[in-house]
Structures are given as C-alpha cells and as structure tokens.
VOROMI-74294 format. One line per field, with one value per residue: residue number from 1; x, y, z of N, C-alpha, C in turn; residue in three letters. Coordinates in steps of 0.05 Angstrom, whole numbers, plus 5000, padded with zeros to 4 digits. Layout:
<zapas>
nr <- c(NUM;...) $
n_u <- c(X;...) $
n_v <- c(Y;...) $
n_w <- c(Z;...) $
ca_u <- c(X;...) $
ca_v <- c(Y;...) $
ca_w <- c(Z;...) $
c_u <- c(X;...) $
c_v <- c(Y;...) $
c_w <- c(Z;...) $
rest <- c(Ala;...) $
</zapas>
This chain:
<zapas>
nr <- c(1;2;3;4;5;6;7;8;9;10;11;12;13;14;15;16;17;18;19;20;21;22;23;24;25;26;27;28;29;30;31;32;33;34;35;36;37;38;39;40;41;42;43;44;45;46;47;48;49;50;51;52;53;54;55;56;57;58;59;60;61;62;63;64;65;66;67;68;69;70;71;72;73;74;75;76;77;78;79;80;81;82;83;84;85;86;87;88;89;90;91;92;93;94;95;96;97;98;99;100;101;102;103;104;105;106;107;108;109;110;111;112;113;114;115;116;117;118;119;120;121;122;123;124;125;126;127;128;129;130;131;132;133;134;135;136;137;138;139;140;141;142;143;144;145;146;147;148;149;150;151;152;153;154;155;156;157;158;159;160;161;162;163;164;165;166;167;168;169;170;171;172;173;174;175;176;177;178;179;180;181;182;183;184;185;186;187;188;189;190;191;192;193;194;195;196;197;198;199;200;201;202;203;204;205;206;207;208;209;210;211;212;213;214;215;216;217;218;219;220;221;222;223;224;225;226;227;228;229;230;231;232;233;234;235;236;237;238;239;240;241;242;243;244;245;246;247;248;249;250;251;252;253;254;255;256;257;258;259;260;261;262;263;264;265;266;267;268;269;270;271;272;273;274;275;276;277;278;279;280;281;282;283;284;285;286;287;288;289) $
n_u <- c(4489;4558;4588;4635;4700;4703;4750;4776;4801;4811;4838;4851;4888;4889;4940;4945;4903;4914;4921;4944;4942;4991;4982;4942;4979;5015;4998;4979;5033;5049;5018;5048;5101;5166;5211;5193;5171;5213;5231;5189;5201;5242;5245;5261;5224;5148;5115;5126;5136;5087;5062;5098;5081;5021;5029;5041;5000;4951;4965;4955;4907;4871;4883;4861;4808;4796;4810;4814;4848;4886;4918;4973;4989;5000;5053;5092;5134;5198;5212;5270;5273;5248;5185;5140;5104;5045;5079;5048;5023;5035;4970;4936;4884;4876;4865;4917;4927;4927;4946;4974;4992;5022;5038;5063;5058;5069;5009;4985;4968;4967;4931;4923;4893;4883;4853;4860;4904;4974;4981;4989;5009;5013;5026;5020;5029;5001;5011;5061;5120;5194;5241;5277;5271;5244;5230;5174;5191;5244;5247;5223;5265;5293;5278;5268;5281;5250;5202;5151;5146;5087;5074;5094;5064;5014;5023;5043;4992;4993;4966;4918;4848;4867;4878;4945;4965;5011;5001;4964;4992;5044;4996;4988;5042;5052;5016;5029;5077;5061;5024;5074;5104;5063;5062;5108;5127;5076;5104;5145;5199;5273;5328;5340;5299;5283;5232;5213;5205;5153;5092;5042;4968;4913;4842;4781;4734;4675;4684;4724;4783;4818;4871;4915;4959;5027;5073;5139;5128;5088;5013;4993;4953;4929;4943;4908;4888;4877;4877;4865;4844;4842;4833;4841;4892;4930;4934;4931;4952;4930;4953;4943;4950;4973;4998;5039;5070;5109;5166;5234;5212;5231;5248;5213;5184;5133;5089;5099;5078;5048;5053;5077;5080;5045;4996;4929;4929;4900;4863;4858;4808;4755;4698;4648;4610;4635;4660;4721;4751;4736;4757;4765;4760;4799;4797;4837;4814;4794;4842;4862;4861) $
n_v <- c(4986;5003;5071;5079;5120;5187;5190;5155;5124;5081;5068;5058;5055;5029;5019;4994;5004;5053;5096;5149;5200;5251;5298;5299;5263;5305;5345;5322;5307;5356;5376;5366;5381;5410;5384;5333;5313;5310;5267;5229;5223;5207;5152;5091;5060;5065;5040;5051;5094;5107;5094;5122;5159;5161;5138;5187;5227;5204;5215;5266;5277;5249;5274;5320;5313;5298;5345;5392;5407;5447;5414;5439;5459;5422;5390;5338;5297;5254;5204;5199;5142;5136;5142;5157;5230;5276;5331;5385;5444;5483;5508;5468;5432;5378;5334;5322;5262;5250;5203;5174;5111;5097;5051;5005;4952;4917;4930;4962;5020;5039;5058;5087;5114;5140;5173;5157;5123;5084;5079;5034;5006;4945;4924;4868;4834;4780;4741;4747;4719;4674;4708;4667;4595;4565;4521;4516;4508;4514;4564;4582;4560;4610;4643;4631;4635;4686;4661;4642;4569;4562;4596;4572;4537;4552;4578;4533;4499;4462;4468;4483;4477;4507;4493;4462;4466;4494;4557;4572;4566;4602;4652;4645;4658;4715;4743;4735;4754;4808;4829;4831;4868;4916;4928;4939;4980;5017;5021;5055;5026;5022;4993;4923;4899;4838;4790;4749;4765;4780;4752;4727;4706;4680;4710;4688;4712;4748;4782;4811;4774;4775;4794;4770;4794;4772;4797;4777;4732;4742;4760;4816;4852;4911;4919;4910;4886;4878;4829;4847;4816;4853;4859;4811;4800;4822;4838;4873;4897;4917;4950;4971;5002;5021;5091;5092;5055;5065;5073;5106;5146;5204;5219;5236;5266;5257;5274;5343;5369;5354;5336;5290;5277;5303;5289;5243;5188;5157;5096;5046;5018;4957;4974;4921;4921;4945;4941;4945;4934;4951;4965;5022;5035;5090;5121;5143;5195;5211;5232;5279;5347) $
n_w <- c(5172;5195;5175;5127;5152;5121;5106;5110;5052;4996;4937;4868;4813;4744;4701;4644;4601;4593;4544;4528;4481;4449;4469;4500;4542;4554;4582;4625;4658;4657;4704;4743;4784;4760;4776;4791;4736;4709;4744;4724;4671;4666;4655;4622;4595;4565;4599;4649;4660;4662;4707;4742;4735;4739;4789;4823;4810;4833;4888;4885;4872;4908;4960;4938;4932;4977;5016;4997;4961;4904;4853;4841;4885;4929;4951;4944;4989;5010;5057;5090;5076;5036;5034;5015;5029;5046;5045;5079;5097;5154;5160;5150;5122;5130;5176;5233;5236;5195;5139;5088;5045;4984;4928;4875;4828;4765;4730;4765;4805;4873;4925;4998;5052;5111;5183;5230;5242;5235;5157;5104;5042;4996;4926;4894;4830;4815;4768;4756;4740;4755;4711;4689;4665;4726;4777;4814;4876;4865;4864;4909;4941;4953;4982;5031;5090;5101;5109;5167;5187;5196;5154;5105;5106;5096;5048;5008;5010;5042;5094;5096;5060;5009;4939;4919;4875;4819;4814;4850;4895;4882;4886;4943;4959;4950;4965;5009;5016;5000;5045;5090;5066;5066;5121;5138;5105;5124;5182;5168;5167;5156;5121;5143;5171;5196;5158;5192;5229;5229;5229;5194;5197;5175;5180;5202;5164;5145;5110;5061;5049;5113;5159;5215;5255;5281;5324;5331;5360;5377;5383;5356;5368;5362;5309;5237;5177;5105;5061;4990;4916;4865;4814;4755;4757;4801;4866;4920;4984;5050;5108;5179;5236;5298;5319;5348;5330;5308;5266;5287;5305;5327;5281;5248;5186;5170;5217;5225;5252;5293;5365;5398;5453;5473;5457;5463;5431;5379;5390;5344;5309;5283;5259;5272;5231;5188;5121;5104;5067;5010;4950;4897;4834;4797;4744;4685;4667;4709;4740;4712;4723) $
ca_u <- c(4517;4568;4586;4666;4708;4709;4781;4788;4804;4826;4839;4874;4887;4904;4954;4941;4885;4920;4931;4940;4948;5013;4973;4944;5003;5031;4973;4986;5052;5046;5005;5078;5128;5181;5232;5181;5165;5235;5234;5174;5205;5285;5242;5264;5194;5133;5104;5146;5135;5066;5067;5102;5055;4997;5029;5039;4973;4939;4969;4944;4880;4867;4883;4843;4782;4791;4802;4795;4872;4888;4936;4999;4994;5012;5081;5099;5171;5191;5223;5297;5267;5233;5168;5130;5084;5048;5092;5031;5027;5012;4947;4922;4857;4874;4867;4935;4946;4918;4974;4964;5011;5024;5044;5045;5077;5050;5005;4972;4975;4941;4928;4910;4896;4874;4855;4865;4916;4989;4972;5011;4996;5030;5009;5042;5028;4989;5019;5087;5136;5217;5247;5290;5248;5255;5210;5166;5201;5275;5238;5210;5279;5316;5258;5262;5285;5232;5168;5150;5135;5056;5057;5095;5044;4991;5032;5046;4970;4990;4952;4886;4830;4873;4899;4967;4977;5036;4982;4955;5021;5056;4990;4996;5068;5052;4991;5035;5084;5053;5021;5096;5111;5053;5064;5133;5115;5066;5114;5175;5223;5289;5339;5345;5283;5284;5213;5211;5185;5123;5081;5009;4946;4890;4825;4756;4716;4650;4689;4744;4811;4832;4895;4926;4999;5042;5098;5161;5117;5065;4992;5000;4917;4929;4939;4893;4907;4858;4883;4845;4848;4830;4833;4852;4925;4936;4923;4931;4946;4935;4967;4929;4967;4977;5020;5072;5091;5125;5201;5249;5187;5243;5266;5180;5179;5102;5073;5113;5061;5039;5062;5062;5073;5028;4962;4930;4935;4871;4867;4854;4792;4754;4669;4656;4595;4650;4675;4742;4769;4721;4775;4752;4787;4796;4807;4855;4804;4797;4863;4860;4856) $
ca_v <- c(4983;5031;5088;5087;5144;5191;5198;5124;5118;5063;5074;5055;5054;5007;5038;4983;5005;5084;5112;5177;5224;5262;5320;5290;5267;5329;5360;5307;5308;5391;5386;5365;5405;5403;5358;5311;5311;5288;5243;5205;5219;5189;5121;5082;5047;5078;5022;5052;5125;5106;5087;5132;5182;5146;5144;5214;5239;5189;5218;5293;5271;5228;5293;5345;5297;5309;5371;5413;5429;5438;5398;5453;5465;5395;5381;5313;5294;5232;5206;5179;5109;5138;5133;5186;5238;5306;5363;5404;5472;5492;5509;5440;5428;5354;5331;5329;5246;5234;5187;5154;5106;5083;5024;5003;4936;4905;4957;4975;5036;5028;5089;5077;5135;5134;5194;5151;5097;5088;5060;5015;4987;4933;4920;4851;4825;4757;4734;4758;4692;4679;4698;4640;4569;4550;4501;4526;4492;4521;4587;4582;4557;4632;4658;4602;4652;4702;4655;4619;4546;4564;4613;4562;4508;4567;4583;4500;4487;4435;4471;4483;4464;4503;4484;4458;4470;4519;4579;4574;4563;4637;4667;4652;4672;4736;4746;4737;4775;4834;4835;4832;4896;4933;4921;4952;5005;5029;5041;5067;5010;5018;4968;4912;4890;4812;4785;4723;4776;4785;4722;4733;4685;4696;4710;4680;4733;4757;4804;4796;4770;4799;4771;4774;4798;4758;4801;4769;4706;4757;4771;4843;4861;4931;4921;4912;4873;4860;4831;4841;4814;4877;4854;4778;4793;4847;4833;4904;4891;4942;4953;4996;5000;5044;5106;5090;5030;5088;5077;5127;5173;5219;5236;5233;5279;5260;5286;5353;5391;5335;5330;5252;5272;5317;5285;5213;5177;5146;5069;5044;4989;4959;4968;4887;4921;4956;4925;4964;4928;4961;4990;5035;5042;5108;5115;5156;5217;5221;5246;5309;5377) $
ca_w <- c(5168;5196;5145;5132;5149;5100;5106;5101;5028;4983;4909;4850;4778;4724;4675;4625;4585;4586;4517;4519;4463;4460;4476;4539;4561;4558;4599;4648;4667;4666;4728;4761;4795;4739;4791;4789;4711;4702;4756;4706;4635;4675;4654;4594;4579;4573;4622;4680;4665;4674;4735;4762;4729;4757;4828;4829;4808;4851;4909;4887;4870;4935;4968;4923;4928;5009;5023;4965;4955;4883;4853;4845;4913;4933;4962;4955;4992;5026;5076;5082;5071;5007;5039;4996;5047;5037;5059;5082;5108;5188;5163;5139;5122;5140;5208;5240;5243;5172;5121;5063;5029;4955;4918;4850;4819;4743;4722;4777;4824;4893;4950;5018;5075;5143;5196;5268;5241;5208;5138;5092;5024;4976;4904;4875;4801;4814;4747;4754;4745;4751;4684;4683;4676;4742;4792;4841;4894;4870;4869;4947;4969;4955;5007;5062;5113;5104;5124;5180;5188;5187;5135;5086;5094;5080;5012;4999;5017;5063;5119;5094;5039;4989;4924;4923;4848;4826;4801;4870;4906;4875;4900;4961;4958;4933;4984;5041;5020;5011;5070;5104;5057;5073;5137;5136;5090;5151;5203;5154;5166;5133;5118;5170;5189;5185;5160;5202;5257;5226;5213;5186;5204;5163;5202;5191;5174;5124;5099;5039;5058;5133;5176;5237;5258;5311;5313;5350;5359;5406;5375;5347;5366;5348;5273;5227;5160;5081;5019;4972;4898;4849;4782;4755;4748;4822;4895;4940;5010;5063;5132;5187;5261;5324;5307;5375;5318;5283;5270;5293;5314;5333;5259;5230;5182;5163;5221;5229;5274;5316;5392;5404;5481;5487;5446;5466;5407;5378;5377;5315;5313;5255;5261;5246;5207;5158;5093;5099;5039;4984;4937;4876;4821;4782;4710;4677;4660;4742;4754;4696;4734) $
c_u <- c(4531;4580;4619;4681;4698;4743;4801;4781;4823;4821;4861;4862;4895;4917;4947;4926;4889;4935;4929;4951;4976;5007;4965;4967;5023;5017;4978;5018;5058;5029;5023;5087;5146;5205;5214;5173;5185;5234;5219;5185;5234;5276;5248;5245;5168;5121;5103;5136;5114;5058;5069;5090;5035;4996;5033;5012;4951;4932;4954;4919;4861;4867;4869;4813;4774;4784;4811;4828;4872;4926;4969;5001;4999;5028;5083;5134;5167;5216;5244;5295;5253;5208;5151;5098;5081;5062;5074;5038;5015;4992;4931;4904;4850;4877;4906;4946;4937;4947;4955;4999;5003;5041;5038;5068;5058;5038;4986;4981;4952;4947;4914;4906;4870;4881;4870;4887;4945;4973;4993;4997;5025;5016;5032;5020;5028;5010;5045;5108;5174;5224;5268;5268;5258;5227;5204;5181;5230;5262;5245;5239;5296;5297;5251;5265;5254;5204;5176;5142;5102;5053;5075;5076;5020;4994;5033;5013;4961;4972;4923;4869;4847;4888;4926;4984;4998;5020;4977;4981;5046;5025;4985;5016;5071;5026;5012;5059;5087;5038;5054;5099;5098;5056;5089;5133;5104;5080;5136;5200;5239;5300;5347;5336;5273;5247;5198;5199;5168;5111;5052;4993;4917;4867;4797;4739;4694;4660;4711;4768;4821;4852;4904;4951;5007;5071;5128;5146;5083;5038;4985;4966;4912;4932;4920;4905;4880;4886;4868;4850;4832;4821;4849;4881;4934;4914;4935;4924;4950;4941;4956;4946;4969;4993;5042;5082;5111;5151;5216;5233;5200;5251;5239;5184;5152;5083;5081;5105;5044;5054;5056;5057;5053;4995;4960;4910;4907;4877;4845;4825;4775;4714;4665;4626;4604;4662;4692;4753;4755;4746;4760;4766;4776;4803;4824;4837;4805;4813;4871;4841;4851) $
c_v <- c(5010;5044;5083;5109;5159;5202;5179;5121;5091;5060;5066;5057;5028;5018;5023;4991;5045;5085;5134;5187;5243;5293;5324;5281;5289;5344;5341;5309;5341;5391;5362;5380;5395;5381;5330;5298;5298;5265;5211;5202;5201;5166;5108;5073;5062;5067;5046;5085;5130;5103;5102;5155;5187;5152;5176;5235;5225;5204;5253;5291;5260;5258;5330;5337;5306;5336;5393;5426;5418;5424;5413;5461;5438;5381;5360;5309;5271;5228;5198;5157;5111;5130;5158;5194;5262;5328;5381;5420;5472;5494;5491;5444;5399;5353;5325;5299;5244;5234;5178;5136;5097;5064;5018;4972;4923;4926;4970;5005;5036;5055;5077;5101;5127;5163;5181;5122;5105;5064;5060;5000;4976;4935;4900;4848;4791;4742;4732;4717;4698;4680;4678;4615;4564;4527;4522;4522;4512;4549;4597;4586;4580;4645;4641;4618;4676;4703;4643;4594;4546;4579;4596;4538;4524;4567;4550;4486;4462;4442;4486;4471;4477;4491;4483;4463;4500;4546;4586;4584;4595;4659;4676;4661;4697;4755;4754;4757;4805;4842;4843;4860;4920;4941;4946;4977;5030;5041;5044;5051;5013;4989;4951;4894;4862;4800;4761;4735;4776;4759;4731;4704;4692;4689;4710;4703;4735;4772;4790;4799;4797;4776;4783;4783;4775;4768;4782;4743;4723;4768;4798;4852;4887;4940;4905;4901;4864;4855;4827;4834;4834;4876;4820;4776;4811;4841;4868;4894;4913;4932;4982;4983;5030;5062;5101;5066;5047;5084;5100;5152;5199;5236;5237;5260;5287;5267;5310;5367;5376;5331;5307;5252;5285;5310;5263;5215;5156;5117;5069;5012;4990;4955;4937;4895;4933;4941;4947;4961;4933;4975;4992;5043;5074;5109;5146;5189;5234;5238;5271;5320;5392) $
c_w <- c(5174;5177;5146;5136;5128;5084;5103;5064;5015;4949;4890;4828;4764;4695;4646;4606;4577;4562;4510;4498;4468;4478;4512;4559;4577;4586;4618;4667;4669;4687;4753;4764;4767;4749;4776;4757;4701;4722;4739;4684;4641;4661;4627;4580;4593;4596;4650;4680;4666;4698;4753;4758;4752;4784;4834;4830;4821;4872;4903;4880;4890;4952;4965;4932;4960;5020;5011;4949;4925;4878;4850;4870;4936;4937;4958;4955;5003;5039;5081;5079;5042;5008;5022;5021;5032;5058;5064;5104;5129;5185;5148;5137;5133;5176;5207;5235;5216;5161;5100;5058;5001;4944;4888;4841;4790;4733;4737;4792;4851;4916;4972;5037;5094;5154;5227;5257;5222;5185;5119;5065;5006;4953;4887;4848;4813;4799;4739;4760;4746;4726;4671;4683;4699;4760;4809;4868;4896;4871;4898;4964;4972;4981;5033;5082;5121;5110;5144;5169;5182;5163;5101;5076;5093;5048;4989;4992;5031;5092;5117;5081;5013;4968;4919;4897;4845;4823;4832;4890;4902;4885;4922;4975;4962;4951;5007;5037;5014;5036;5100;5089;5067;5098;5155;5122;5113;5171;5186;5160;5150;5136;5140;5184;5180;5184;5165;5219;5246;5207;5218;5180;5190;5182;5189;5198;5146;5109;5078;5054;5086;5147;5204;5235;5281;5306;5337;5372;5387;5382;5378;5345;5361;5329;5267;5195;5136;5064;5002;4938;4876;4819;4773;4761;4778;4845;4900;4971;5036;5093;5151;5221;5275;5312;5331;5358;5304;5279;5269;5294;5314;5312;5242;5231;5168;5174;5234;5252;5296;5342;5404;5435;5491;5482;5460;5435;5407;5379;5348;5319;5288;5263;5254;5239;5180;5150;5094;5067;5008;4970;4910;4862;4802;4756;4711;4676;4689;4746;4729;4714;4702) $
rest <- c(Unk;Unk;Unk;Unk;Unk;Unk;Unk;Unk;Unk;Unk;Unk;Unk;Unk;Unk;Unk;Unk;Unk;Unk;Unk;Unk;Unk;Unk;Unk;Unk;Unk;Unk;Unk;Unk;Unk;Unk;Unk;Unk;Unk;Unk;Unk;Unk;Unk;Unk;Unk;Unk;Unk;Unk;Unk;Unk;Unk;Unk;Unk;Unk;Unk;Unk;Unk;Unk;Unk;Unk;Unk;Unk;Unk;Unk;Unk;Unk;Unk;Unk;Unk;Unk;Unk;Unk;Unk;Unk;Unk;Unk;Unk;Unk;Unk;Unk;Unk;Unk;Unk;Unk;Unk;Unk;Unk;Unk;Unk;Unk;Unk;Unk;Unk;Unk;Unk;Unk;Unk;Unk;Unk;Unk;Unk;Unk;Unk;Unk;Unk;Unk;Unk;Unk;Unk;Unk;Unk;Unk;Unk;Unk;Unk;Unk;Unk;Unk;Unk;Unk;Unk;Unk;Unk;Unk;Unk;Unk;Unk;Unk;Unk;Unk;Unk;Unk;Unk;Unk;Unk;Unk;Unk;Unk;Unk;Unk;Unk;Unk;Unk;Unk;Unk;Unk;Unk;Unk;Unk;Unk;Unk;Unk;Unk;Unk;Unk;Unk;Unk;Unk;Unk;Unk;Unk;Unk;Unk;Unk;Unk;Unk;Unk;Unk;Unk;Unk;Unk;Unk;Unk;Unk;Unk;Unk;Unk;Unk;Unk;Unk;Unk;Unk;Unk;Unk;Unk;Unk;Unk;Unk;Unk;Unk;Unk;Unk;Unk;Unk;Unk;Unk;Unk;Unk;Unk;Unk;Unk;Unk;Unk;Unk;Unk;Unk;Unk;Unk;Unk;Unk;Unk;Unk;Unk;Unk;Unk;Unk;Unk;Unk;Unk;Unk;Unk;Unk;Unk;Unk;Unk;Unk;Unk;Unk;Unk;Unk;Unk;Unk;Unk;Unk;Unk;Unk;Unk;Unk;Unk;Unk;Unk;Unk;Unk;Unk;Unk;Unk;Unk;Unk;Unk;Unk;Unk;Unk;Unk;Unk;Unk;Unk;Unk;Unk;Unk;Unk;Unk;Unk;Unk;Unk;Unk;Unk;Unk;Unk;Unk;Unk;Unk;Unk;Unk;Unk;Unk;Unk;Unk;Unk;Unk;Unk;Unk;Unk;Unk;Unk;Unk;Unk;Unk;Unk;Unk;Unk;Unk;Unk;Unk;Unk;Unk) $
</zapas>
C-alpha cells in the first residue's frame, strides 16, 4: 500500500468530552496571541468558545507536528473571505504550495492540509434539526435552488438502494452539502457563487465515501472529493483540487512567495492504493504546549 504524504494530514477534535480546569483553561488560551484570546472569550457560551479554542490550536498544532514551529511563533491571518491561512515567514520550513483548511460545526473541529493540492474541509452536525417542528419536505423546499435534479433524488433516496426515511433523508442533506462547502472553502469563493454549479456524484470505490464534481454540468477530473462520517453525530467532508482553481489568484494572500507563472504547478492525483480519508482525532491533552 502506498504510504500517504506526510504533509497530507487530516485531524480533528471533539470538544464535547473537554472539561478543563480553570487552571487549564487558562494555560490554554495563554498559548494565543492576546487578539486572538479575545477573539475566543467575545463568545457568550462556553460551547462556542470552545470551538473556537479548539480551531485555533488545531491549526498550531497541525503545524508544530510538521515542521517543528512552536506554537507562539505561528501567525494565523485570513483572507478577505475569512478563510483562516499561516502567515509564514520567507524562510518556511513548509514547502512553498502547502494549505490546510478548518472547519468546525456541533462539537467538532476538523483540519485538513495538503502539499501538491488546494484543500477544503466542511464539518456538519449529522443530528442537527430545524428549531421550529417543521416537515422534512417543508424543510428541503427553502434549499430547492441549491441541488440538482440528481443530487435530490440521492438526498430523497429515490435514486438508489438508500433509505428514504427522514434520519436518512437530513443525512444525505447534510452529506451533500458539505461537500458543496468544502468545495468552496478550497478555492476561497466569496459571496456569489450559486451552488447549482457544482453537482456531486458519488463514486464506487473500496475506499470510504469519495465523489465526483461536474462543475457547470462538465466532469471536474481534477478534484478530488471523501466524506467521511467521524463520530455518530459529525460527517467531515474534504475538498482537494488544482491550485489554477484559485479565486482571484491575483489578490492570494496564502501563497505570498509563490510565482504561479513562473513554477509548473503539480497535478493533484489520488494513489487508488491510498485510504486518503483516514482522519485521527486528537484529544484535548494533544494540543497543550
């Protein structure tokens, strides 16, 4: 079996089962810039200030684990779409195209990076319902625009073996569209971008949950697409694509020292003896420096 990057990472947490001590907490959120410390405490429930804990020390830990930087030395800025990148120094230790993205919804937090690819992750809440009683059905019809014709009779289960029941029916909802987020996430799309262009085909494979793109009704063979389900209640869907998908390349401030005219740009392909979609989760002790 081929070995995976080691640059290809996929990681998360589950804030749920975090009870830190006031002490640890403290010790945690002190290995922030002080911007950022308020950016976590701004939150009104502890839930949320987890989270964004979580996602923050993810991303300096994901990057300590690589290449050896410690975690106050760690820039993180992002991008006028609020795409969160590392601000790293001319003398990187990282190769020049490596990304990661992050994601967190419910109580997860999910990390994705790539050296030869843009990458993109979602993270919905399986479980997550409307807080009004409403029907499945009156649910679906506020999002009618946003699927195709094939990808509602994936979610309905009128177009395969699966179950048509409502449990089933919100996870394929919830499947597909994070894969449209991550998707978008990947190349920095801001506001605009209608998600009827991108219709996802899931693709028979050995491996866990992989799909197709067809962007603008054309078979998008340069991305790359898992969802994987992580825990009963949290799917994590990742997004891997060419970097010329990049939006407004012209204003990328994630790859500042890169010359797109002057390098050739790696394609991106998937070994079919790698399980890309292994994700590993870290526990809370992980991310204490």
């Amino acid at each position: 079996m081929a070995a995976p990057s080691p640059l290809h990472c996929l990681r998360f947490v589950d804030v749920a089962s975090w009870d830190p001590s006031t002490p640890e907490w403290g010790r945690l959120l002190h290995q922030l810039s002080v911007h950022e410390q308020q950016q976590v405490t701004r939150f009104m429930f502890a839930k949320d200030q987890k989270l964004a804990l979580g996602s923050r020390l993810l991303q300096r830990q994901l990057i300590h684990d690589l290449f050896g930087v410690s975690y106050g030395a760690v820039d993180i800025a992002r991008t006028p779409e609020n795409k969160p990148y590392w601000k790293r120094p001319t003398e990187s230790p990282a190769p020049p195209l490596w990304n990661y993205n992050v994601s967190h919804h419910g109580t997860v937090v999910a990390i994705a990076s790539a050296a030869h690819a843009l990458v993109g992750v979602d993270v919905v809440q399986l479980t997550d319902r409307p807080r009004r009683k409403t029907s499945v059905e009156e649910f679906f019809r506020a999002f009618t625009d946003y699927f195709n014709p094939r990808e509602w009779g994936y979610i309905r289960g009128t177009a395969s073996t699966e179950s048509g029941d409502e449990d089933g029916q919100y996870t394929r909802f919830y499947r597909l569209w994070s894969l449209k987020e991550a998707y978008i996430k990947a190349v920095g799309i801001g506001l605009g971008f209608s998600l009827l262009r991108a219709e996802f085909v899931r693709v028979d494979s050995a491996f866990d949950d992989q799909w197709e793109l067809f962007l603008d009704g054309h078979r998008a063979g340069d991305w790359h697409f898992t969802s994987t389900q992580v825990n009963d209640a949290h799917l994590v869907s990742a997004a891997y694509g060419p970097f010329s998908a990049r939006w407004r390349p012209e204003a990328s401030s994630i790859f500042p020292h890169v010359d797109f005219v002057e390098i050739t740009l790696p394609g991106y392909s998937i070994d079919e003896d790698e399980n890309i979609t292994a994700w590993h989760e870290w526990r809370l002790q992980d991310l204490i420096q």
